[in-house]
PyMOL Python script that loads the backbone (N, CA, C, O; Angstrom):
from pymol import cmd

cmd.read_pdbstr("""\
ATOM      1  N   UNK A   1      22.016  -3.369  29.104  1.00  0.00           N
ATOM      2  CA  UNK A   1      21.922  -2.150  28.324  1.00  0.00           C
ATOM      3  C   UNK A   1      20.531  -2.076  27.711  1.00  0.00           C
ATOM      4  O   UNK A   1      20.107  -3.036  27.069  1.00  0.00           O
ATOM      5  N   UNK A   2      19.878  -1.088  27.865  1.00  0.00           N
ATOM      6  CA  UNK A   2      18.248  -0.775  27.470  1.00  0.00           C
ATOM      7  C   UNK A   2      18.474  -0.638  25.972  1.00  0.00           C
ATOM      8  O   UNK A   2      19.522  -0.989  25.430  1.00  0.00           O
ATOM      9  N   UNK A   3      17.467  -0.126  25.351  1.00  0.00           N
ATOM     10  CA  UNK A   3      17.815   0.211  24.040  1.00  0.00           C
ATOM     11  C   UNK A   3      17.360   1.759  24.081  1.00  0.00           C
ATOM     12  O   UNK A   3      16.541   2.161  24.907  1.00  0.00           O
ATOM     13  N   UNK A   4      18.038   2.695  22.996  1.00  0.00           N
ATOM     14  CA  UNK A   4      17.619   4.039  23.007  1.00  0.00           C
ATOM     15  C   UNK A   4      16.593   4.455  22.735  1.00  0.00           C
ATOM     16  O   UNK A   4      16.080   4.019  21.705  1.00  0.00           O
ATOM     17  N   UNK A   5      15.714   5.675  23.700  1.00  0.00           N
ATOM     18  CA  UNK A   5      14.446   6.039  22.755  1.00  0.00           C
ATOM     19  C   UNK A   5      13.366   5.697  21.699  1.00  0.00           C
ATOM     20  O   UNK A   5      12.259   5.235  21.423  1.00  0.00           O
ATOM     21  N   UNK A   6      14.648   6.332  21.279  1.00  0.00           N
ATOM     22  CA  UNK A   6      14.221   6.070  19.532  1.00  0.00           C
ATOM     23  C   UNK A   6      14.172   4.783  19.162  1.00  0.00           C
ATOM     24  O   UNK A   6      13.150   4.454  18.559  1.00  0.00           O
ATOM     25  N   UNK A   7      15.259   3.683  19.415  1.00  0.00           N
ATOM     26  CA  UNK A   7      15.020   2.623  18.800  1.00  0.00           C
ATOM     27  C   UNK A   7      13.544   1.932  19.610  1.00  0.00           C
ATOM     28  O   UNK A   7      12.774   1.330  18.862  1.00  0.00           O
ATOM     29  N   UNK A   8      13.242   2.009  20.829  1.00  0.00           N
ATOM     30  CA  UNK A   8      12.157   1.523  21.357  1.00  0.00           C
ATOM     31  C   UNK A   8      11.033   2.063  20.885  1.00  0.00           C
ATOM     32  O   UNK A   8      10.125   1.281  20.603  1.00  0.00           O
ATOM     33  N   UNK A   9      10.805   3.646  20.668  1.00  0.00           N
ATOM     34  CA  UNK A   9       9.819   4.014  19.912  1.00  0.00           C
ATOM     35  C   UNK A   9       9.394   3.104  18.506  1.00  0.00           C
ATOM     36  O   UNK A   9       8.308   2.640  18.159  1.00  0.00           O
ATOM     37  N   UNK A  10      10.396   3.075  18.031  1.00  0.00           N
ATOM     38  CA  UNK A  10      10.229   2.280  16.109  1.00  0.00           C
ATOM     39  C   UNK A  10       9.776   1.018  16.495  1.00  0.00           C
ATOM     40  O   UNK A  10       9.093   0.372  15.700  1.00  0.00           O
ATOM     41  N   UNK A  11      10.040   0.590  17.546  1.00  0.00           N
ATOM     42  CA  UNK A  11       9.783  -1.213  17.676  1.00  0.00           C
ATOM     43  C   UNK A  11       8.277  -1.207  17.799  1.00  0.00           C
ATOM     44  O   UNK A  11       7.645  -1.075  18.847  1.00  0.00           O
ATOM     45  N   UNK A  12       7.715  -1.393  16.384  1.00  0.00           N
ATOM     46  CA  UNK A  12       5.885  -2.213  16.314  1.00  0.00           C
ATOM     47  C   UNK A  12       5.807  -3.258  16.279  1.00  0.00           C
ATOM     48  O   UNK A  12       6.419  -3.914  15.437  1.00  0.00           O
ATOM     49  N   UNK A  13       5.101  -3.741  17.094  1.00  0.00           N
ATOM     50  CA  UNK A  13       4.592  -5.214  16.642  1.00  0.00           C
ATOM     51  C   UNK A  13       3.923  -5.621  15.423  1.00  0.00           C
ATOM     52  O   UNK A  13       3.240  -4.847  14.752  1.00  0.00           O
ATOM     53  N   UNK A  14       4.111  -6.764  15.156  1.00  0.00           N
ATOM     54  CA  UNK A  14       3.892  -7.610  13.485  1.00  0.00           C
ATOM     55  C   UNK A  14       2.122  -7.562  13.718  1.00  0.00           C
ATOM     56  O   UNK A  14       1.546  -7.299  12.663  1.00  0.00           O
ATOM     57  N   UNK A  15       1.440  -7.715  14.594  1.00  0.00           N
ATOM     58  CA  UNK A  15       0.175  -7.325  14.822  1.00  0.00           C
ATOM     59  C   UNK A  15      -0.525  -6.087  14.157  1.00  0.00           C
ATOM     60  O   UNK A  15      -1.406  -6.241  13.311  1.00  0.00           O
ATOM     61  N   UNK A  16      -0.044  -4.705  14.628  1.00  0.00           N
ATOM     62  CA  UNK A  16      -0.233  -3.825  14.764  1.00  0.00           C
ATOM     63  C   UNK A  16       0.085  -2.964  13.494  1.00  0.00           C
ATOM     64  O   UNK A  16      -0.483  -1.938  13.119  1.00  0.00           O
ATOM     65  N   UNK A  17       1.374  -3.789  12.794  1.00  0.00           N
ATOM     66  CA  UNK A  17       1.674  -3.137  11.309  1.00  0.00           C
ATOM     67  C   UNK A  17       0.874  -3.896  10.588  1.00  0.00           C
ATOM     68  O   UNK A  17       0.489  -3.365   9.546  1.00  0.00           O
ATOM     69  N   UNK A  18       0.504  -4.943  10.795  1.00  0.00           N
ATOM     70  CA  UNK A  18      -0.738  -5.397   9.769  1.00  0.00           C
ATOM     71  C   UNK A  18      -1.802  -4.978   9.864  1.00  0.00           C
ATOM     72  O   UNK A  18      -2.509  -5.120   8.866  1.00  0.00           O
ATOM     73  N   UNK A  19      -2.294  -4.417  10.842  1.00  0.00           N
ATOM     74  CA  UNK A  19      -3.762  -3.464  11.462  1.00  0.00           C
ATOM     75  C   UNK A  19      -3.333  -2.327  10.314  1.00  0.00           C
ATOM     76  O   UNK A  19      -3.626  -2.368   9.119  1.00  0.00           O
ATOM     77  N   UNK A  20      -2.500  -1.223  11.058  1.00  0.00           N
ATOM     78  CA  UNK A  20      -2.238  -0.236   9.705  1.00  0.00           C
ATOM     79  C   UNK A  20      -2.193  -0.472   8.749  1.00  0.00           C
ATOM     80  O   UNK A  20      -3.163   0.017   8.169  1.00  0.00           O
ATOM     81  N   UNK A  21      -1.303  -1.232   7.840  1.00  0.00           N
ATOM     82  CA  UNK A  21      -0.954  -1.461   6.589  1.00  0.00           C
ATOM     83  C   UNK A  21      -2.462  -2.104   6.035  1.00  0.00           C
ATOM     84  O   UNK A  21      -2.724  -1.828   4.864  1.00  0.00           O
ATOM     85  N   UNK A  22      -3.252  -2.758   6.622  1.00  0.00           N
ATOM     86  CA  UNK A  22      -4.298  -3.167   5.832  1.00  0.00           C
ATOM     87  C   UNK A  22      -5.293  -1.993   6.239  1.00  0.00           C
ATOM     88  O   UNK A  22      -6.395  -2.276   5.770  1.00  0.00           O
ATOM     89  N   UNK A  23      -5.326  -1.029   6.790  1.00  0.00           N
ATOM     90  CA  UNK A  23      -6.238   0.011   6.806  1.00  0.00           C
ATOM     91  C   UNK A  23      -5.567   1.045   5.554  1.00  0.00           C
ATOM     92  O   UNK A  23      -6.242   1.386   4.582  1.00  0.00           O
ATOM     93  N   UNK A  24      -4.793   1.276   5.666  1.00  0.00           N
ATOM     94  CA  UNK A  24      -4.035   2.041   4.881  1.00  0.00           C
ATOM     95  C   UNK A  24      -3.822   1.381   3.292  1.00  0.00           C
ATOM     96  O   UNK A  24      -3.731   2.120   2.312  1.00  0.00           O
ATOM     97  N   UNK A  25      -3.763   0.028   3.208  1.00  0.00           N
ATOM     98  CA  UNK A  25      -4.514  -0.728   1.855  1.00  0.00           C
ATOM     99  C   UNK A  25      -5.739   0.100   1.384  1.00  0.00           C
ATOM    100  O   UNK A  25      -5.902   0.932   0.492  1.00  0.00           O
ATOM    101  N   UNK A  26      -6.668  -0.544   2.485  1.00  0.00           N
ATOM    102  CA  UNK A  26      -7.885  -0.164   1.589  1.00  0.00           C
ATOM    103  C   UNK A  26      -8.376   1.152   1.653  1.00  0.00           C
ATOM    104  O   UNK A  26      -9.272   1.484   0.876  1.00  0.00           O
ATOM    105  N   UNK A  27      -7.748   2.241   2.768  1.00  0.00           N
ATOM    106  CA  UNK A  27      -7.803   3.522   2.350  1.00  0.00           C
ATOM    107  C   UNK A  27      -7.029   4.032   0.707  1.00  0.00           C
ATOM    108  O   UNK A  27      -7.545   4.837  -0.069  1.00  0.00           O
ATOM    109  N   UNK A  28      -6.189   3.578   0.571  1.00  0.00           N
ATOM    110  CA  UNK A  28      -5.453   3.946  -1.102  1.00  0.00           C
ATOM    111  C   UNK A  28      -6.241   3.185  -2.345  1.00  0.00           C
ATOM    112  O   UNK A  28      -6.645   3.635  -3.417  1.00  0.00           O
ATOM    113  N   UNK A  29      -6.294   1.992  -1.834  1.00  0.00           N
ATOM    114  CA  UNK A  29      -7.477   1.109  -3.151  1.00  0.00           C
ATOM    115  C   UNK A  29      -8.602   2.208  -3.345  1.00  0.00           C
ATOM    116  O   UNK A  29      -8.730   2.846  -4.390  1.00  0.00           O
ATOM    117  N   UNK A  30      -9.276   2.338  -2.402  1.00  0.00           N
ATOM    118  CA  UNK A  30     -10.470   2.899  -2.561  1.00  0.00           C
ATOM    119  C   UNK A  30      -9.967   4.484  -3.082  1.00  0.00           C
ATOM    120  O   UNK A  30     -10.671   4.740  -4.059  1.00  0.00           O
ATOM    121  N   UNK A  31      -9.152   5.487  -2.845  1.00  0.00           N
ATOM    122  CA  UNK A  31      -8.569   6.482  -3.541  1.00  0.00           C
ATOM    123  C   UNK A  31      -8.461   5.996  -5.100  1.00  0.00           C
ATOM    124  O   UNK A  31      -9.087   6.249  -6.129  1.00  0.00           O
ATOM    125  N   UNK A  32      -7.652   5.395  -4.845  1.00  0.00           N
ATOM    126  CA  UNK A  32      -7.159   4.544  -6.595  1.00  0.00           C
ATOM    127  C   UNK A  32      -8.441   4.089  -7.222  1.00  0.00           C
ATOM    128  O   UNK A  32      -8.523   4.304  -8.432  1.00  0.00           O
ATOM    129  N   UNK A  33      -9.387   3.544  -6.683  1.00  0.00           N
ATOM    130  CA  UNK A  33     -10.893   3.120  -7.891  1.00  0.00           C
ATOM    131  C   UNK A  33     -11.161   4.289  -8.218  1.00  0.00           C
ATOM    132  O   UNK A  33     -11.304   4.550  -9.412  1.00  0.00           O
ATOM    133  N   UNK A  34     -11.324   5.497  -7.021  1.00  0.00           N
ATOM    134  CA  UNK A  34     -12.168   6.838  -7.790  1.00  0.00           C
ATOM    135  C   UNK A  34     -11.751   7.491  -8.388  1.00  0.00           C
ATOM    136  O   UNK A  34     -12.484   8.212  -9.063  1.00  0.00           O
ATOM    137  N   UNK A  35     -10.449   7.597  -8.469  1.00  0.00           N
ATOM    138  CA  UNK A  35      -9.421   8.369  -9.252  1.00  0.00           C
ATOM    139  C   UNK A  35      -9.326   7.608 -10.921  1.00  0.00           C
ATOM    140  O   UNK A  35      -9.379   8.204 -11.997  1.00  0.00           O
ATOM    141  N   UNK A  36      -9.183   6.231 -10.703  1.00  0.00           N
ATOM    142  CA  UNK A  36      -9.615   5.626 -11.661  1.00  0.00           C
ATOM    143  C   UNK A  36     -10.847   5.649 -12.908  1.00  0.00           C
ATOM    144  O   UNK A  36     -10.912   5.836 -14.123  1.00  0.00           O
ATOM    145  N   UNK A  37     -11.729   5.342 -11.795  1.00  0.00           N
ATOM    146  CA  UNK A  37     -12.815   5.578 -12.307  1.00  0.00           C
ATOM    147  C   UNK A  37     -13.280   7.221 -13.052  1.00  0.00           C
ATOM    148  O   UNK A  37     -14.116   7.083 -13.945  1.00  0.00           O
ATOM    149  N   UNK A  38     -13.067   7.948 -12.923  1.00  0.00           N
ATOM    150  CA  UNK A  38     -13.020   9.052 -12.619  1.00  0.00           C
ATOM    151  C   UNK A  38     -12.094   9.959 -13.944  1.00  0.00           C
ATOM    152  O   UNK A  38     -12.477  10.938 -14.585  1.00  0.00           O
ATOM    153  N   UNK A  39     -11.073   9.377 -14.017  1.00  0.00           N
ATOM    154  CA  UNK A  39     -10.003   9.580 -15.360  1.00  0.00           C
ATOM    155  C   UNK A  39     -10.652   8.879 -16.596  1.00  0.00           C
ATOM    156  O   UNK A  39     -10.464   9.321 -17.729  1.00  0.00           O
ATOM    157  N   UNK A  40     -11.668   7.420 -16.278  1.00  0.00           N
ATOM    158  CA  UNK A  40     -12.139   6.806 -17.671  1.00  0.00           C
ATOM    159  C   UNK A  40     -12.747   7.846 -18.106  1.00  0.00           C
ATOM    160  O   UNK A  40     -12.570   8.139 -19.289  1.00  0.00           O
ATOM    161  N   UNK A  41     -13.690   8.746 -17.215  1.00  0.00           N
ATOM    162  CA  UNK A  41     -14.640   9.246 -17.767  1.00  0.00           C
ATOM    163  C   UNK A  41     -14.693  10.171 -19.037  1.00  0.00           C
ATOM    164  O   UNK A  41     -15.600  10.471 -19.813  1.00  0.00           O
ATOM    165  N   UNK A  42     -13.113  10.566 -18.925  1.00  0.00           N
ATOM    166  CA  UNK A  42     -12.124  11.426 -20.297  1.00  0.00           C
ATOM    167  C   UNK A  42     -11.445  10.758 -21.149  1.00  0.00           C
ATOM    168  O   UNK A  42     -10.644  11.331 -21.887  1.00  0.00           O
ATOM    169  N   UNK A  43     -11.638   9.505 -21.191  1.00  0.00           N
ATOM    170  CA  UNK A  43     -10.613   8.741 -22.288  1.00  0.00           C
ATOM    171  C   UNK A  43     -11.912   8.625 -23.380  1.00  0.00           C
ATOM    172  O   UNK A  43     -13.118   8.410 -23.261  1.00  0.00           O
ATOM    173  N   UNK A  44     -10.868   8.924 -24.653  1.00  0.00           N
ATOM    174  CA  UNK A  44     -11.859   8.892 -25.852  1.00  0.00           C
ATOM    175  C   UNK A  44     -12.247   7.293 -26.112  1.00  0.00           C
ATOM    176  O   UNK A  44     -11.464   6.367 -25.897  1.00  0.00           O
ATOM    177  N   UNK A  45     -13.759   7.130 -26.672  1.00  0.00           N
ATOM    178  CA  UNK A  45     -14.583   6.141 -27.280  1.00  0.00           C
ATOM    179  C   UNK A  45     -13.952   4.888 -28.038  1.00  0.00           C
ATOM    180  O   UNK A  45     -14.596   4.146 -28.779  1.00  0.00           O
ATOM    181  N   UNK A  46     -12.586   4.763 -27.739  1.00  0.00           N
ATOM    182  CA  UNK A  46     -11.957   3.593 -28.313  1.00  0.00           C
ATOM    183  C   UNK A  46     -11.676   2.347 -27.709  1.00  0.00           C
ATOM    184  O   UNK A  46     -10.922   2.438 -26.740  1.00  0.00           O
ATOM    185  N   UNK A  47     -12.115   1.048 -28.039  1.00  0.00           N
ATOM    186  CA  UNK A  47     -11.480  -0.040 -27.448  1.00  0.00           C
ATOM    187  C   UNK A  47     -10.416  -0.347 -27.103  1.00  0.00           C
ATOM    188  O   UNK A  47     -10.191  -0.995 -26.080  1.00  0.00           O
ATOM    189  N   UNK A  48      -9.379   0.155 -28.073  1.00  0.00           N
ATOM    190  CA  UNK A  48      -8.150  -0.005 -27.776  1.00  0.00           C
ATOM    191  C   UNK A  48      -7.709   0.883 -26.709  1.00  0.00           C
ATOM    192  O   UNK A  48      -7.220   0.416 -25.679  1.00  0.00           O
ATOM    193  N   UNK A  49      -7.855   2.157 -26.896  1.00  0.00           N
ATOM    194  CA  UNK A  49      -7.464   2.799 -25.721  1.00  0.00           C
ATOM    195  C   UNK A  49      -7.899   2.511 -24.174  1.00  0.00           C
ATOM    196  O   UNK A  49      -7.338   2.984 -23.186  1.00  0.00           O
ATOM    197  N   UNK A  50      -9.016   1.637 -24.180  1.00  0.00           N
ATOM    198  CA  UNK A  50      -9.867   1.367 -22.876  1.00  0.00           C
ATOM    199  C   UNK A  50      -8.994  -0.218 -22.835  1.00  0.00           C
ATOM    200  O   UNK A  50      -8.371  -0.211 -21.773  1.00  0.00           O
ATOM    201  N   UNK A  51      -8.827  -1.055 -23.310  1.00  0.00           N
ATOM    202  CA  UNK A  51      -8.012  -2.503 -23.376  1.00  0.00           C
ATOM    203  C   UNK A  51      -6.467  -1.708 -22.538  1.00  0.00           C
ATOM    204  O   UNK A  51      -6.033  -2.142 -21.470  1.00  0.00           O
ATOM    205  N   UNK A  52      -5.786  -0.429 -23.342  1.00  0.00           N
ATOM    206  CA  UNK A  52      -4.463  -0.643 -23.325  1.00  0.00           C
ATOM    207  C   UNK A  52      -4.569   0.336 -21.305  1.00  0.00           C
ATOM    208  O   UNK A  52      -3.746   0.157 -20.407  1.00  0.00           O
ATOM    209  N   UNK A  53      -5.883   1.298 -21.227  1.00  0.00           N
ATOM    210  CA  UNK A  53      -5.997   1.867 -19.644  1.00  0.00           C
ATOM    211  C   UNK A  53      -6.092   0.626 -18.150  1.00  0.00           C
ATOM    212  O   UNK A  53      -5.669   0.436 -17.010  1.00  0.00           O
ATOM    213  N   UNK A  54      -6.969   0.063 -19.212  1.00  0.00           N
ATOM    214  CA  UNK A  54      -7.389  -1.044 -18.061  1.00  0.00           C
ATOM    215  C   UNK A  54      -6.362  -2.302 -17.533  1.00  0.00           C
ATOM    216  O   UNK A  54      -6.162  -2.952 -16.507  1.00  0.00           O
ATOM    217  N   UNK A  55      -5.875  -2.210 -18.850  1.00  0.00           N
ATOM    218  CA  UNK A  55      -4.437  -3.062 -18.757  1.00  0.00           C
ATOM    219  C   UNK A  55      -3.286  -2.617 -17.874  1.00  0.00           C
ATOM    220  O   UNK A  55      -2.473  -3.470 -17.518  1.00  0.00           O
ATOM    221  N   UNK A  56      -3.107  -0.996 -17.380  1.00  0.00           N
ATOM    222  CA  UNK A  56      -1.889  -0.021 -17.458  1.00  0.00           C
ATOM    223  C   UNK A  56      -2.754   0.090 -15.828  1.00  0.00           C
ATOM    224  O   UNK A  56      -2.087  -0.295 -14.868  1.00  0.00           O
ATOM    225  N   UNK A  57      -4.217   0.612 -15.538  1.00  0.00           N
ATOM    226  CA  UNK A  57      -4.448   0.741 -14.349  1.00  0.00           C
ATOM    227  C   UNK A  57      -4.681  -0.375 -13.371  1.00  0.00           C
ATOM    228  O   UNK A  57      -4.745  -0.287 -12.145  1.00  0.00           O
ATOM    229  N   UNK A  58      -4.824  -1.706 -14.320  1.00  0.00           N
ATOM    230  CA  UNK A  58      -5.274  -3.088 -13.363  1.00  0.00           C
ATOM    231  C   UNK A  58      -3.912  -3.340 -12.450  1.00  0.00           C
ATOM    232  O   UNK A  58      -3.880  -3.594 -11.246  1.00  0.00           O
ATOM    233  N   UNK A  59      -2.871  -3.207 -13.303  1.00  0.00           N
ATOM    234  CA  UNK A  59      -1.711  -3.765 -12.474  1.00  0.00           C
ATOM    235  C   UNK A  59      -0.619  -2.728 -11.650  1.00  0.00           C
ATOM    236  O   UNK A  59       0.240  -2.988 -10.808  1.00  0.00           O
ATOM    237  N   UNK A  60      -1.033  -1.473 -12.258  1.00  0.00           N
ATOM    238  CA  UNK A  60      -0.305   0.213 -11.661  1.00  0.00           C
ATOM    239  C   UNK A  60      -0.757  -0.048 -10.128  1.00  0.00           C
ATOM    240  O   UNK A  60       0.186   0.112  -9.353  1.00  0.00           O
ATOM    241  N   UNK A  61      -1.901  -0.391  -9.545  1.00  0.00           N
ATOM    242  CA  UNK A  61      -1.840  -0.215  -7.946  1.00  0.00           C
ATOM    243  C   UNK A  61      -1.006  -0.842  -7.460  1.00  0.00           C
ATOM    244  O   UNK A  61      -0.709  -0.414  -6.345  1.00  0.00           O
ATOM    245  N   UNK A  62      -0.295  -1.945  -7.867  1.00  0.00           N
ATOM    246  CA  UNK A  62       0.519  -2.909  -7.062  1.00  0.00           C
ATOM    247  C   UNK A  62       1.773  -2.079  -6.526  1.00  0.00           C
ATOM    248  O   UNK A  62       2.285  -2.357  -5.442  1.00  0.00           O
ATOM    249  N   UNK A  63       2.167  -1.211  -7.211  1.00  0.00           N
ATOM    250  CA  UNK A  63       3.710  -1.051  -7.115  1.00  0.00           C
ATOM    251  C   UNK A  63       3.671   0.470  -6.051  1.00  0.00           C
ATOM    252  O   UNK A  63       4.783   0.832  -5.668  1.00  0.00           O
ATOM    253  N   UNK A  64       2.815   1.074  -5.724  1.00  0.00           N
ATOM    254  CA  UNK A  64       3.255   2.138  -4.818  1.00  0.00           C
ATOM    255  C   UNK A  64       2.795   1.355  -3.542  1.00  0.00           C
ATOM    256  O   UNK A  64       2.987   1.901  -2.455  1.00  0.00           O
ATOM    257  N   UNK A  65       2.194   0.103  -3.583  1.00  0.00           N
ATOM    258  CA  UNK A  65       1.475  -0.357  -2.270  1.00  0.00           C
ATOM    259  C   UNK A  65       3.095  -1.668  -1.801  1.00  0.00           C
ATOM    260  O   UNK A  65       3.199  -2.098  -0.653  1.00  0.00           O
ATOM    261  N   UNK A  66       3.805  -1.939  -2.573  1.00  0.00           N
ATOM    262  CA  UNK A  66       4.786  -2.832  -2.176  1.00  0.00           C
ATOM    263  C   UNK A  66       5.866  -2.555  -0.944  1.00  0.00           C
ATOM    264  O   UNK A  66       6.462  -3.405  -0.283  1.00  0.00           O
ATOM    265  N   UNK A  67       5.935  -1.181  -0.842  1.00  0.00           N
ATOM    266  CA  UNK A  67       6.918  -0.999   0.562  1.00  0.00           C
ATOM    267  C   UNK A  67       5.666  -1.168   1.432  1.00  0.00           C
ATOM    268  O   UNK A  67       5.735  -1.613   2.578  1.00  0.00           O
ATOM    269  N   UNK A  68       4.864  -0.908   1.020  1.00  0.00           N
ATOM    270  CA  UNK A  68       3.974  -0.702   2.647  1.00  0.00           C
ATOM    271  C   UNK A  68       3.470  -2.331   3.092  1.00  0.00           C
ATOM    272  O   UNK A  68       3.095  -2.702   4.204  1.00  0.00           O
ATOM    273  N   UNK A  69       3.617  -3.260   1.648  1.00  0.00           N
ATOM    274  CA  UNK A  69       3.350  -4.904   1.918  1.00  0.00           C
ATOM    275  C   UNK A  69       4.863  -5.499   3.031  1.00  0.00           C
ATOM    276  O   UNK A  69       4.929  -6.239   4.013  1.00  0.00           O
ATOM    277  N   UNK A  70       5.695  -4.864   2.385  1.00  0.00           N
ATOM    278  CA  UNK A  70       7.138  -5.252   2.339  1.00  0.00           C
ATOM    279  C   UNK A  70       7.343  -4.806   4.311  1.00  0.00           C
ATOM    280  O   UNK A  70       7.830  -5.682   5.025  1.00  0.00           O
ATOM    281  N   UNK A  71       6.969  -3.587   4.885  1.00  0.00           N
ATOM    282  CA  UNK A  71       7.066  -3.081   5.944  1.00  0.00           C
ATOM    283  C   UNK A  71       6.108  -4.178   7.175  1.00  0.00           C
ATOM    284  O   UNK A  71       6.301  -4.563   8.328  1.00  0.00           O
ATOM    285  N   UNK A  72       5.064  -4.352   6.157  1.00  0.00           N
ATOM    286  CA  UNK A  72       3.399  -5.198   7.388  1.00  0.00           C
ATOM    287  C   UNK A  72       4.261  -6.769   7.611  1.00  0.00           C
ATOM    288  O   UNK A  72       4.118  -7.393   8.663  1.00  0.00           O
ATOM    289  N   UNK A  73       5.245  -7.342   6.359  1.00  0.00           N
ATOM    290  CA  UNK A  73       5.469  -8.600   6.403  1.00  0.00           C
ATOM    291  C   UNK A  73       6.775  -8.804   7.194  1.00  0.00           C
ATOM    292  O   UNK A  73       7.299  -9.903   7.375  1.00  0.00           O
ATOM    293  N   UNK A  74       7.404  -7.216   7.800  1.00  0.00           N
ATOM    294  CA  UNK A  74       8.646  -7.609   8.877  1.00  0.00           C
ATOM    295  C   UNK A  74       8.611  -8.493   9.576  1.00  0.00           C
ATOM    296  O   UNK A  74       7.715  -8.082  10.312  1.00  0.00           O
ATOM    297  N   UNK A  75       8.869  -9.413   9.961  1.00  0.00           N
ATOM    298  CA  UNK A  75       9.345 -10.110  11.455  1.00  0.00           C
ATOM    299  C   UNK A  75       9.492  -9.236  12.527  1.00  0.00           C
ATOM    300  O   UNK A  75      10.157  -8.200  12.487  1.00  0.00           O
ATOM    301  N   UNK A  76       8.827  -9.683  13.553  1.00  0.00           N
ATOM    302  CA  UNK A  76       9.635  -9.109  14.692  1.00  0.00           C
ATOM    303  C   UNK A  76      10.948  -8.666  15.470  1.00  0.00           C
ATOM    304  O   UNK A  76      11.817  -9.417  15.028  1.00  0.00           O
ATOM    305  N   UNK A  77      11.427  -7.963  16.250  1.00  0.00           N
ATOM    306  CA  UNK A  77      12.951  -7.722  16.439  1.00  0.00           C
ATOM    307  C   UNK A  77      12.706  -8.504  17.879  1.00  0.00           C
ATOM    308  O   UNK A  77      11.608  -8.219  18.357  1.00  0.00           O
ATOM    309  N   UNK A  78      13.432  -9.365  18.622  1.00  0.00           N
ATOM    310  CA  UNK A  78      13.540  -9.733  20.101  1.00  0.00           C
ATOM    311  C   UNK A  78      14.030  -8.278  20.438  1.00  0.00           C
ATOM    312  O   UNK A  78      14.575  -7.422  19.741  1.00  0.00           O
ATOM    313  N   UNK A  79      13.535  -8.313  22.123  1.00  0.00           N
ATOM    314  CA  UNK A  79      13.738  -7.122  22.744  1.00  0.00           C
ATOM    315  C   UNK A  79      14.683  -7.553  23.607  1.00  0.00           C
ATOM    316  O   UNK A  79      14.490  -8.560  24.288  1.00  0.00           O
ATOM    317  N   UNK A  80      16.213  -6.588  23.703  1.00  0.00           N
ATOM    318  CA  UNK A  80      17.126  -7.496  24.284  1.00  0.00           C
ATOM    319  C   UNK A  80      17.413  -6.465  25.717  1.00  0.00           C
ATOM    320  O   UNK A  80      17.767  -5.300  25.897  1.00  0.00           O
ATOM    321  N   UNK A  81      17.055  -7.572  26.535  1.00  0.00           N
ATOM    322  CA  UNK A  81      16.863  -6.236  28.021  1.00  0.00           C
ATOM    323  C   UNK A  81      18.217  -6.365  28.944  1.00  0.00           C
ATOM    324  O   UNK A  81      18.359  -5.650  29.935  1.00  0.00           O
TER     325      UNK A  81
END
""", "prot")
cmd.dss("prot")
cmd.show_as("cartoon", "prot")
cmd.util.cbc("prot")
cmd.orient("prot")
């Protein structure tokens, strides 16, 4: 029994999702610094407020980039022919 279409279409190799997923990393990092950068330029003259941004933006990239870590670190599926 082959497998359907569709399921053969979805089947990427662990190669190839790490090619994307790390292009697609540093395409969003690099979005995220300028956007970053970019929002300081309006935060008012306070330390604290720059301590509590830098604190809030250092660790904010992690969490929209985790499915796409979570997707690159699949295992492979055997192809059952």
């Amino acid at each position: 029994m082959s497998p359907s279409p569709t399921a053969a279409r979805l089947l990427i190799p662990a190669r190839l999702r790490k090619l994307i997923g790390g292009l697609g990393i540093m395409v969003f990092l690099t979005a995220y610094v300028v956007i970053a950068t970019t929002l300081y330029d309006y935060l008012p003259d306070n330390r604290a407020v720059h301590l509590l941004y830098f604190a809030i933006v250092g660790l904010a990239w992690g969490l929209p980039l985790m499915p796409l870590m979570s997707w690159m670190g699949k295992a492979d599926k055997p192809v059952i022919r």
